[in-house]
C-alpha positions as CSV (number, residue, x, y, z in Angstrom):
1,X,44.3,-35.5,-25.7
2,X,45.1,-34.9,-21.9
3,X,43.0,-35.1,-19.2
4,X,42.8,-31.0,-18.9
5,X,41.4,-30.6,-22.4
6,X,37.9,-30.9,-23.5
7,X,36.1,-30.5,-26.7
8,X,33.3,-27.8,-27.1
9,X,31.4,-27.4,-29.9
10,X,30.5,-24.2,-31.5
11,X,28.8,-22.7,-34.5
12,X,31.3,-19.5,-34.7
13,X,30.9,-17.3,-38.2
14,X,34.3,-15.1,-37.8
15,X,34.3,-12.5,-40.6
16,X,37.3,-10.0,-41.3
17,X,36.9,-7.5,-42.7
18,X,40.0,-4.4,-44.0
19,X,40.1,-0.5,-44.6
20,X,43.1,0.3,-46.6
21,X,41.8,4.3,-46.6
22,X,42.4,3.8,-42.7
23,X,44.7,0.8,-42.1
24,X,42.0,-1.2,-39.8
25,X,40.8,-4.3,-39.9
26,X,37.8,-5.7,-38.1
27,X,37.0,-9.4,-37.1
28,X,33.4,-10.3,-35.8
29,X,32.8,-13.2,-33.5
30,X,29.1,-12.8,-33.2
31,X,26.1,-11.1,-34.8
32,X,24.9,-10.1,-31.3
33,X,24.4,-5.9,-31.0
34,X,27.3,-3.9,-29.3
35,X,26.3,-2.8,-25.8
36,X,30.2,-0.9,-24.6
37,X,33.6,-1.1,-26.4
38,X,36.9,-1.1,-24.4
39,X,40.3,-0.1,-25.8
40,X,42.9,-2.7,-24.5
41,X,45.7,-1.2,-26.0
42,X,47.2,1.2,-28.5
43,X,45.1,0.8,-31.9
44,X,43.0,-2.6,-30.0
45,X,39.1,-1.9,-29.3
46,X,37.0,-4.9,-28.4
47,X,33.0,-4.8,-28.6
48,X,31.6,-6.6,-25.8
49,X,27.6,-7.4,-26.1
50,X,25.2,-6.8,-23.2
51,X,25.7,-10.0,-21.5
52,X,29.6,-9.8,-21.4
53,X,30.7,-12.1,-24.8
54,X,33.3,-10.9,-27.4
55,X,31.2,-9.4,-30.5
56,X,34.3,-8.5,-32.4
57,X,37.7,-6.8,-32.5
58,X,39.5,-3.5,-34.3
59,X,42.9,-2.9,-34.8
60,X,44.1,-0.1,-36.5
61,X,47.4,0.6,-38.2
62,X,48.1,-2.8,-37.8
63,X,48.4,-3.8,-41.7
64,X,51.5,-5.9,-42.2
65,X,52.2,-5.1,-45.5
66,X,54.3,-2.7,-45.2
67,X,57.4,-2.3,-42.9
68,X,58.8,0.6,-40.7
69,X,61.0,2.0,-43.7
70,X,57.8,1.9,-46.0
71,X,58.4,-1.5,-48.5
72,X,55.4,-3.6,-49.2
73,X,56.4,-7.0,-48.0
């Protein structure tokens, strides 16, 4: 370990969770309510609790199953 890294101990739950009907996924990072949600890019939303932390994560379309020219993988 070098002298810039640290160990921090957590008690982080992350659930995923997947909607085939409309190709999103969702991972949570905390059980804290949703106060605003942000797109950060095309198909990406994050939900961001009241006091700033990362409650979870969207992304739709983003199923890698199947390619461009419509094979499952």
């Amino acid at each position: 370990m070098s002298d810039m890294t640290r160990t921090v101990s957590r008690d982080i739950r992350t659930t995923v969770e997947y909607d085939a009907t409309v190709d999103a996924s969702y991972q949570r990072f905390s059980d804290k309510p949703i106060a605003r949600t942000v797109q950060v890019s095309d198909g990406v939303y994050e939900d961001f609790a009241a006091d700033g932390s990362l409650v979870g994560r969207e992304t739709l379309g983003g199923y890698p199953s199947a390619g461009s020219d419509g094979e499952d993988r």
